[in-house]
C-alpha positions as CSV (number, residue, x, y, z in Angstrom):
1,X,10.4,12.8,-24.3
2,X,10.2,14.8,-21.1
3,X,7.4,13.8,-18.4
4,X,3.8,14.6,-20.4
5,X,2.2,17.8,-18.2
6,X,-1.0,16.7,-20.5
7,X,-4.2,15.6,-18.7
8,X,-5.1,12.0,-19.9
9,X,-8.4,10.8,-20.0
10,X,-8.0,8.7,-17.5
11,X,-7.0,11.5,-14.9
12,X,-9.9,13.8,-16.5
13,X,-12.1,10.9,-15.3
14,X,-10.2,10.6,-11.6
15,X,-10.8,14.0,-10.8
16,X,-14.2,14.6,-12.0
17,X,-15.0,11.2,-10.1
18,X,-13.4,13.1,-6.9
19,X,-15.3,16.0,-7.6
20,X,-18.6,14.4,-7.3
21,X,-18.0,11.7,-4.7
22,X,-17.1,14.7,-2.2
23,X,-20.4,16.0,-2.7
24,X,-21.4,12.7,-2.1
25,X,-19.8,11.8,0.8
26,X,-20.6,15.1,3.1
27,X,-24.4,14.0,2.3
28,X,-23.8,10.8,3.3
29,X,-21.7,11.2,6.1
30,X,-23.2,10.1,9.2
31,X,-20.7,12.6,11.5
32,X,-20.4,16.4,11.1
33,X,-16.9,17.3,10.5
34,X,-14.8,16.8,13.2
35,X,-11.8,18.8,14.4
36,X,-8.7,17.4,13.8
37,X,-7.4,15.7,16.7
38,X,-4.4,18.3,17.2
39,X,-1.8,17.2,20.5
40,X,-0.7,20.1,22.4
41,X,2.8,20.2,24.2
42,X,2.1,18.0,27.0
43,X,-1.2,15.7,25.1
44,X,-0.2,12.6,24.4
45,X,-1.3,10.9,21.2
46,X,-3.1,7.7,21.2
47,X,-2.4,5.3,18.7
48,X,-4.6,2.0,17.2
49,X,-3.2,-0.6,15.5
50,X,-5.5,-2.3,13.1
51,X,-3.7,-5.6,11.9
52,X,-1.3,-7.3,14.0
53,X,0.9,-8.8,10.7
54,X,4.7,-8.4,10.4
55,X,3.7,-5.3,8.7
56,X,1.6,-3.8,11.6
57,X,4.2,-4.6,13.7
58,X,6.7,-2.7,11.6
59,X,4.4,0.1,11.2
60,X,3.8,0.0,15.1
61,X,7.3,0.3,15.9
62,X,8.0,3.3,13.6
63,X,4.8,5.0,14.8
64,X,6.1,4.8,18.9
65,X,9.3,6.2,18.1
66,X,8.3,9.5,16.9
67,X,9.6,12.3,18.8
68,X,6.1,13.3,20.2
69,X,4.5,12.0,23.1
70,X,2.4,8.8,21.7
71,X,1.1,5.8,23.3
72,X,-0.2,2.5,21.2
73,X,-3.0,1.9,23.5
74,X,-5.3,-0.1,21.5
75,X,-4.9,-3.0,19.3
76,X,-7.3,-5.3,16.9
77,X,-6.6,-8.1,14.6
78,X,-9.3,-11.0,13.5
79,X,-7.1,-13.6,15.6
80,X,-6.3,-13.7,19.1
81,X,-2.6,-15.3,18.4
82,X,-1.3,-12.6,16.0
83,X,-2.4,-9.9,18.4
84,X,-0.4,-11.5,21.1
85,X,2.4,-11.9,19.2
86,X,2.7,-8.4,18.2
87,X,2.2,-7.1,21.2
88,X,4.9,-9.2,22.6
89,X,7.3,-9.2,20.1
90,X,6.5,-4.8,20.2
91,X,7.0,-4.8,23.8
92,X,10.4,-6.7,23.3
93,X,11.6,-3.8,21.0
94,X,14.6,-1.6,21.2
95,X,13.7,1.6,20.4
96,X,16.5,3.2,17.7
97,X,15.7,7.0,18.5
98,X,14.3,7.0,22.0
99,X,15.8,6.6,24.9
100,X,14.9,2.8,26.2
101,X,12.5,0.1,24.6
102,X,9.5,0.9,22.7
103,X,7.3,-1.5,25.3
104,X,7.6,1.8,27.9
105,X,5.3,3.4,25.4
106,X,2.3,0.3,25.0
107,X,-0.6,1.3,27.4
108,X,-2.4,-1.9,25.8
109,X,-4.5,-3.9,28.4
110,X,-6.8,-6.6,28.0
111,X,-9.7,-4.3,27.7
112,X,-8.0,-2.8,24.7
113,X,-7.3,-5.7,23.2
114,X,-9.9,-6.5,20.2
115,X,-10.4,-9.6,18.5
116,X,-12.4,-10.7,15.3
117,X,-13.8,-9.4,12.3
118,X,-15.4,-6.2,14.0
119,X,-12.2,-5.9,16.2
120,X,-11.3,-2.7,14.3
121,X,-14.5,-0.6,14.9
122,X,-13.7,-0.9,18.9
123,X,-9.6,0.1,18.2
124,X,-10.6,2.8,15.6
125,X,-13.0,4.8,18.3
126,X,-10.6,4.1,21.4
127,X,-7.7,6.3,19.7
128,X,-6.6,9.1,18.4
129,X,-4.3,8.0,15.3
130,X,-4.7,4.7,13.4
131,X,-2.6,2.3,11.7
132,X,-4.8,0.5,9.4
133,X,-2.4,-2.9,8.3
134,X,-4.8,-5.7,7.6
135,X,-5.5,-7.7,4.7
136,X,-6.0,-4.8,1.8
137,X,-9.2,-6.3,0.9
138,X,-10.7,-5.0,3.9
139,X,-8.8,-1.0,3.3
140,X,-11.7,0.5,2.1
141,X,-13.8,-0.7,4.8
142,X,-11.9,0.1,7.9
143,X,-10.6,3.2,6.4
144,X,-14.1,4.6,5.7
145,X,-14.6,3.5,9.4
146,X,-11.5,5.7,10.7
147,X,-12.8,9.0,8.6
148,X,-16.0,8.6,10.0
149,X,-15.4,8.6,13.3
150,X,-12.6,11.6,12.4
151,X,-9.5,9.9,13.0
152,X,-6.1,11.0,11.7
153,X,-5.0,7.6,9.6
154,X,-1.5,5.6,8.2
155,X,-2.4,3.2,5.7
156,X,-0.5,0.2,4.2
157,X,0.0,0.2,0.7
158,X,-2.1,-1.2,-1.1
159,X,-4.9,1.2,-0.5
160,X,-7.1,-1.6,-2.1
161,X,-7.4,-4.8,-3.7
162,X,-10.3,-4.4,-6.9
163,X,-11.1,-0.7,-8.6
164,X,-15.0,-0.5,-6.7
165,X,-12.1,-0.5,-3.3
166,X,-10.2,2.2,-4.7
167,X,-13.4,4.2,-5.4
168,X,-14.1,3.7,-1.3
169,X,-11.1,5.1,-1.2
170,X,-11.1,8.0,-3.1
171,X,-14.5,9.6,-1.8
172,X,-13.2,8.7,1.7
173,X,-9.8,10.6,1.3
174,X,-11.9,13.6,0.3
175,X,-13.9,13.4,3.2
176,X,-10.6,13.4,5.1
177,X,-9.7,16.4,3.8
178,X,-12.5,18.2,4.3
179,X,-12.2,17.7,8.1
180,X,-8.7,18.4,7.8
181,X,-7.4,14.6,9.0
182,X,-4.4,13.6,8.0
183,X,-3.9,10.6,5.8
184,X,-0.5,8.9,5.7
185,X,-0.2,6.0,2.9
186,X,3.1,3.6,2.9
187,X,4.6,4.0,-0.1
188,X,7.9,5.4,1.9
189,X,10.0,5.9,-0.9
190,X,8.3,9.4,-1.3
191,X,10.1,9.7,2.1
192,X,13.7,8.8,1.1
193,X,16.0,11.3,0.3
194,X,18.0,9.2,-2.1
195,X,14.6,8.9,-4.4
196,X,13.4,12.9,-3.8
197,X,16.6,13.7,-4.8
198,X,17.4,11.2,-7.8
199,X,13.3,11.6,-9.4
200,X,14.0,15.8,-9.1
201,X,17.1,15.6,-10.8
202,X,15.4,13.1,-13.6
203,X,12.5,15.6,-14.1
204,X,14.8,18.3,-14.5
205,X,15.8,16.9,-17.4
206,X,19.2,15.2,-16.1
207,X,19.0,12.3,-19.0
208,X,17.2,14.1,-21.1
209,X,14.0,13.6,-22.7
210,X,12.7,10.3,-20.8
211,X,12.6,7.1,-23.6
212,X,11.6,4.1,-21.0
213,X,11.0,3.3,-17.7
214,X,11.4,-0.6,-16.3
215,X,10.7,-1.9,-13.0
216,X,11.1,-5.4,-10.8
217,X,9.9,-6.7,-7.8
218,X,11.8,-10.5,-8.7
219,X,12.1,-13.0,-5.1
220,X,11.3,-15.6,-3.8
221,X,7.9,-16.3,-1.6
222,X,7.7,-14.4,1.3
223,X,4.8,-15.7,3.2
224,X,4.2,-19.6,3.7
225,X,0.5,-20.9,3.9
226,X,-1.6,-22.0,7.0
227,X,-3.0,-25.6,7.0
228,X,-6.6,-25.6,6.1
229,X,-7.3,-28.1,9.2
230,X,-9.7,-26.9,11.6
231,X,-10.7,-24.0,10.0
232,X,-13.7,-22.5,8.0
233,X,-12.8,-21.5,4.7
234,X,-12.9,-17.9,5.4
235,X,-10.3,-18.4,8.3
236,X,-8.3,-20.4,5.6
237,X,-8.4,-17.9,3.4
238,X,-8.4,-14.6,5.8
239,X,-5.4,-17.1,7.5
240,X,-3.5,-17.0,4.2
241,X,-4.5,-13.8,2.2
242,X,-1.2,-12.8,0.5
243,X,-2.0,-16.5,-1.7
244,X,-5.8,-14.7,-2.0
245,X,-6.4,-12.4,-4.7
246,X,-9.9,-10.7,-3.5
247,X,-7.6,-10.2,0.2
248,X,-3.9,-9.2,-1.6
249,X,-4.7,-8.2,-4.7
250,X,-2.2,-10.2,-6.0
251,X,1.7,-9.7,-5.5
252,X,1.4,-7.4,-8.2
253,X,-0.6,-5.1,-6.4
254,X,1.0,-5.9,-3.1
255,X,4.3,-5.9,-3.5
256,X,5.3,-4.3,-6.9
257,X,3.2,-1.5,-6.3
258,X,6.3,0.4,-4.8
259,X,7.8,0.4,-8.1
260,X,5.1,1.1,-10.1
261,X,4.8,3.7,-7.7
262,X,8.1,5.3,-8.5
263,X,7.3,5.4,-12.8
264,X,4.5,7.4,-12.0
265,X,6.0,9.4,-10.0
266,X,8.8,9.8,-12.4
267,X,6.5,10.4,-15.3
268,X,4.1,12.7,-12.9
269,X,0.9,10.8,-14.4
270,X,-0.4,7.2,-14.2
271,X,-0.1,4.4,-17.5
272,X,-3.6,4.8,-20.2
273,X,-3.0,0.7,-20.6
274,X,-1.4,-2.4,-19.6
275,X,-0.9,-5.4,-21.6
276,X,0.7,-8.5,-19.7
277,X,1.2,-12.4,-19.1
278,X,1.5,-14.5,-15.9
279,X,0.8,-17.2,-14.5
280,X,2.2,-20.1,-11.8
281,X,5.1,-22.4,-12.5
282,X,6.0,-23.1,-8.8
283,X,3.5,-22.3,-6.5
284,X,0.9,-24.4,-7.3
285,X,-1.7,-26.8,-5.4
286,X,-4.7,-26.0,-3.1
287,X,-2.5,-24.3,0.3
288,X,-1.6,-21.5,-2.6
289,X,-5.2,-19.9,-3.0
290,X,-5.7,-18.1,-6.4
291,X,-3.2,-16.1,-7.0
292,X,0.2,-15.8,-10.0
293,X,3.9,-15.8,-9.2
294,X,4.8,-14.0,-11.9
295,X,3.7,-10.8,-14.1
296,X,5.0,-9.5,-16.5
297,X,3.5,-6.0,-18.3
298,X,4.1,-3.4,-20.5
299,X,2.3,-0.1,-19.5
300,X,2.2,2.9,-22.0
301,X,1.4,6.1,-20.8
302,X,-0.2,9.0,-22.1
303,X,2.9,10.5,-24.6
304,X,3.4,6.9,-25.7
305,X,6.3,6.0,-23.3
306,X,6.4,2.5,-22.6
307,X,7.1,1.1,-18.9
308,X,8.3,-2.7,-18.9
309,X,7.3,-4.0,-15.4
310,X,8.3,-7.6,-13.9
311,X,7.2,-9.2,-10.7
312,X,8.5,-12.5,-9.8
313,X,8.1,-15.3,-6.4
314,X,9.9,-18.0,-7.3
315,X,12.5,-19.5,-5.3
316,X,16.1,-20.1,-6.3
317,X,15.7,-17.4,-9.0
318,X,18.4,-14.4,-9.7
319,X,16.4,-11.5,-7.4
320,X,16.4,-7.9,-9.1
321,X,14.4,-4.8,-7.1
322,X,14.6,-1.5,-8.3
323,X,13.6,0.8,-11.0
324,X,15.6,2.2,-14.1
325,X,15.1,5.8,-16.7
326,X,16.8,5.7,-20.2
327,X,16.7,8.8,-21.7
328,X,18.2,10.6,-25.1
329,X,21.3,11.9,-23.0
330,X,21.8,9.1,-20.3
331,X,19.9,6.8,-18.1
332,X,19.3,6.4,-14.2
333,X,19.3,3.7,-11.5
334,X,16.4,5.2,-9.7
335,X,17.2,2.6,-6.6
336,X,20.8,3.5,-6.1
337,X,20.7,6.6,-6.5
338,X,22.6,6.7,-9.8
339,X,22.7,9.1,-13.0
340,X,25.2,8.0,-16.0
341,X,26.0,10.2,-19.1
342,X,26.0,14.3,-19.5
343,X,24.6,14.7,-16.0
344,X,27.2,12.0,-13.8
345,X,25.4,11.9,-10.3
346,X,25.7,9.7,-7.7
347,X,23.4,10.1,-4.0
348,X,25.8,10.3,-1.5
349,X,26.8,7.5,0.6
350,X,26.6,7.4,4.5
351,X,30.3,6.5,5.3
352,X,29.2,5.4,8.6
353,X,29.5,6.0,12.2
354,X,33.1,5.7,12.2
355,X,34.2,9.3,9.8
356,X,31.8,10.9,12.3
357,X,28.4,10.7,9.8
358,X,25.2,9.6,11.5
359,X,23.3,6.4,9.9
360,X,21.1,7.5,7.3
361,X,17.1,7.7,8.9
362,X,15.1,5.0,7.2
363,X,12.2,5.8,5.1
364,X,9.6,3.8,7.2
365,X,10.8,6.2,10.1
366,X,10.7,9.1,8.1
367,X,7.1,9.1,7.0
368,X,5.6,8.3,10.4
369,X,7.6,11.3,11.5
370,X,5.9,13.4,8.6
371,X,2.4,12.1,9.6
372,X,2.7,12.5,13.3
373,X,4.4,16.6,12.5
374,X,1.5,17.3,10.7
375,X,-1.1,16.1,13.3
376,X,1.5,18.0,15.8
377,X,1.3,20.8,13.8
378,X,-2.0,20.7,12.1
379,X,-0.5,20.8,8.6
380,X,-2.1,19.6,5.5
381,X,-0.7,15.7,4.7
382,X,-3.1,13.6,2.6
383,X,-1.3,10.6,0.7
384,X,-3.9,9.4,-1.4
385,X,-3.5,10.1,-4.6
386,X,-0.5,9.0,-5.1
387,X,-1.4,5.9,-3.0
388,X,-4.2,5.2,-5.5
389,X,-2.6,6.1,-8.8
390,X,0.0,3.5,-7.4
391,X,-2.6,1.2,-6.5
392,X,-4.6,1.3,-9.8
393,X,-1.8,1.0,-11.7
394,X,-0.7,-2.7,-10.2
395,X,-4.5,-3.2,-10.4
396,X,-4.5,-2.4,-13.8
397,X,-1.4,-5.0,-14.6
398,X,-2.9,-7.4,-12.6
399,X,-6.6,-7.3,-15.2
400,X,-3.8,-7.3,-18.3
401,X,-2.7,-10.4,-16.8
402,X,-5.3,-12.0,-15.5
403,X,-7.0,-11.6,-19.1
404,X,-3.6,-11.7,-21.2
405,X,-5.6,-8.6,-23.7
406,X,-5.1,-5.5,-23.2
407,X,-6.9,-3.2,-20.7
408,X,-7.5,0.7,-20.8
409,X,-6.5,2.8,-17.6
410,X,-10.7,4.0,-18.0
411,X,-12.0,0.6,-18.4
412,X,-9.9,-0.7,-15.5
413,X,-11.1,2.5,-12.9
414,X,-14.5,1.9,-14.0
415,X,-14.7,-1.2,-12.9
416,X,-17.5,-2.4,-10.8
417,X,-16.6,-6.1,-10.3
418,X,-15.9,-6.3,-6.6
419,X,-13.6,-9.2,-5.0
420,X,-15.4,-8.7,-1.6
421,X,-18.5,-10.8,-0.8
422,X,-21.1,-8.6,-0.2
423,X,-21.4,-9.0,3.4
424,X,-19.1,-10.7,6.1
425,X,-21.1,-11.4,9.0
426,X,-19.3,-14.2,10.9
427,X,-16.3,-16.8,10.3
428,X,-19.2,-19.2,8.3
429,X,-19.6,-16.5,5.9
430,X,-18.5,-18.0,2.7
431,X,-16.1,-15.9,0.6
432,X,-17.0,-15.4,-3.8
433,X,-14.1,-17.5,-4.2
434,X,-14.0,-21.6,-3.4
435,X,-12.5,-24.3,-3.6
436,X,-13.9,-27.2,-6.1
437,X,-14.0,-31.0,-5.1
438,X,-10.2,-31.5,-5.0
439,X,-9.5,-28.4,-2.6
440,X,-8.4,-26.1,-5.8
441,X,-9.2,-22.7,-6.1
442,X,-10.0,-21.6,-10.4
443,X,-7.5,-20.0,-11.6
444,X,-7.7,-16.7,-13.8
445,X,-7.6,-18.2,-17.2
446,X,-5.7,-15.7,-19.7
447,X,-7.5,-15.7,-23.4
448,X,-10.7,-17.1,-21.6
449,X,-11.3,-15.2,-18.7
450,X,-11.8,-11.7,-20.4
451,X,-14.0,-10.0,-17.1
452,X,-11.8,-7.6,-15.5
């Protein structure tokens, strides 16, 4: 059956929840609505980066090679080392649509240079634009921050790690919009032209009436862990929070949000329930925090369709990313750019430099020139919702999982057990989650651990 255009429950619930937390949040608000920050013709923008990761980096880069003036003149991150590394390795760059390296646009000195786990207040109110690419346990908190103080914002996907996070989120993006900031969230494949063009064509009807979706995000590991030697557990854990679920969410959330992402987006609403199974087969032992390498769930969303989703880090294993339709009159490889059956389609592919056909623009480029055009031009651009929908949705796999029962999309979003503790003050504060005699960190339990 063709995408449902009925309103769940669960999205009934979202937007009366937006409704009311607006109300809330102009009451609250410490700031009076602030003008946008809007660059004229010869302003240049100033840009924060708020996590100095791989990531932040990446997201750095992109940001600096806009075609605006832009400077990354502030930078924070809880350690001194991975800010100086990404401010090296950044200043090493070769820029790929300017003219020289990206280091000739880093106005970063030492007095701009913030360090610890207050680091991104001082970034946030030294700039104009933020990057906010930390741990996504902490989104909520420094995004709040940036709206507050009426900053434009790009966020990393996830938006959050627990559903009380994606609430934070939520009344803040409405706050953003009411001063008319612009909210960027990176989930670029809403950027790619092979995807706009392939999810059009599929709700147009191009296989037909839609009978499954599937998804995988299946790898190997992609970070490696931090000793624990000379460090307080929350270092430890804040060291290595991809192995942390309270910090990552899980790579469920983190990773295979993307193509959870794109179902929704396909189906143009977000699953009613999950029901799963994971666990750990290889990643096991104390350096490896709390967290599954595998998940496996099958969503159902609100016209019964059933989503089969698959997330895998194990080494050595056969690797599969991408997402596929079936529908009654053919069926679609969403990640290539493929249709088979009465509607034949294929994206077409860059021949290359050689025939005379410029590279094709990569989607991390593309939505940091969408974000930085509407600051330029004071358009509307708020990401959120599809960043939480996306968000909630791994969320929501990761509960099934975790508790191997099924859980509804409106049990899930109503959530109110937080990951977080309930206040970091300095690197002794101890985090909810610890390690028992033997250095290991509990496990979720599936068919015994039934909290979500």
């Amino acid at each position: 059956m063709a995408p449902s255009n009925r309103e769940s429950d669960s999205t009934a619930s979202r937007r009366r929840f937006l409704q009311s937390s607006a109300v809330a949040a102009a009451a609250t608000s410490i700031t009076s609505l602030a003008t946008a920050v809007h660059a004229g013709a010869d302003e240049t923008i100033k840009i924060a980066l708020v996590g100095c990761g791989n990531r932040g980096a990446g997201a750095a880069a992109n940001a600096l090679q806009v075609k605006l003036p832009v400077k990354l003149w502030a930078m924070a991150d809880a350690f001194p080392d991975r800010l100086e590394q990404s401010l090296n390795a950044l200043s090493r760059m070769q820029s790929t649509t300017n003219s020289g390296t990206i280091g000739d646009r880093i106005e970063v000195p030492k007095e701009r240079q913030f360090v610890g786990l207050q680091a991104y207040q001082q970034a946030i109110d030294a700039a104009d634009v933020i990057l906010l690419c930390g741990p996504p346990g902490f989104r909520p908190e420094h995004f709040e921050y940036a709206v507050e103080r009426g900053k434009h914002v790009f966020m990393e996907k996830p938006v959050a790690a627990d559903a009380p996070g994606i609430h934070r989120i939520l009344a803040a993006g409405k706050l953003a919009e009411q001063k008319g900031l612009k909210v960027g969230v990176g989930l670029q494949r809403h950027h790619e032209p092979k995807y706009l063009q392939t999810i059009a064509r599929l709700r147009d009807g191009a296989i037909g009436d839609l009978r499954m979706l599937r998804c995988y995000w299946n790898g190997g590991t992609i970070k490696q862990p931090v000793s624990h030697s000379g460090l307080t557990e929350l270092e430890f854990q804040i060291r290595n929070w991809y192995f942390f679920h309270w910090l990552s969410g899980d790579h469920i959330v983190e990773q295979h949000v993307h193509n959870l992402d794109v179902c929704n987006w396909i189906m143009g609403a977000t699953p009613i329930s999950a029901l799963g199974m994971g666990g750990r087969q290889m990643r096991v032992g104390k350096d490896y925090g709390d967290i599954f390498d595998h998940h496996a769930v099958e969503y159902t969303y609100p016209n019964g369709l059933k989503m089969f989703s698959f997330c895998r880090q194990i080494p050595g294993c056969e690797p599969l990313v991408g997402e596929w339709a079936v529908g009654s009159r053919g069926e679609a490889d969403v990640s290539k750019g493929q249709i088979r059956g009465d509607a034949e389609w294929r994206f077409p592919q860059p021949r290359g430099r050689a025939q005379g056909n410029a590279a094709p623009q990569s989607p991390y480029q593309l939505e940091h020139d969408a974000l930085f055009a509407a600051i330029r031009n004071n358009t509307p651009h708020n990401e959120i919702e599809s960043g939480v929908n996306a968000t909630m949705t791994a969320i929501l796999g990761r509960m099934a999982t975790y508790t191997g029962r099924t859980v509804t999309w409106e049990e899930g979003f109503s959530s109110k057990k937080t990951l977080m503790p309930p206040k970091i003050v300095d690197w002794n504060t101890m985090p909810l989650t610890l390690p028992d005699a033997n250095g290991l960190y509990k496990l979720p339990a599936p068919g015994l651990l039934m909290d979500v």
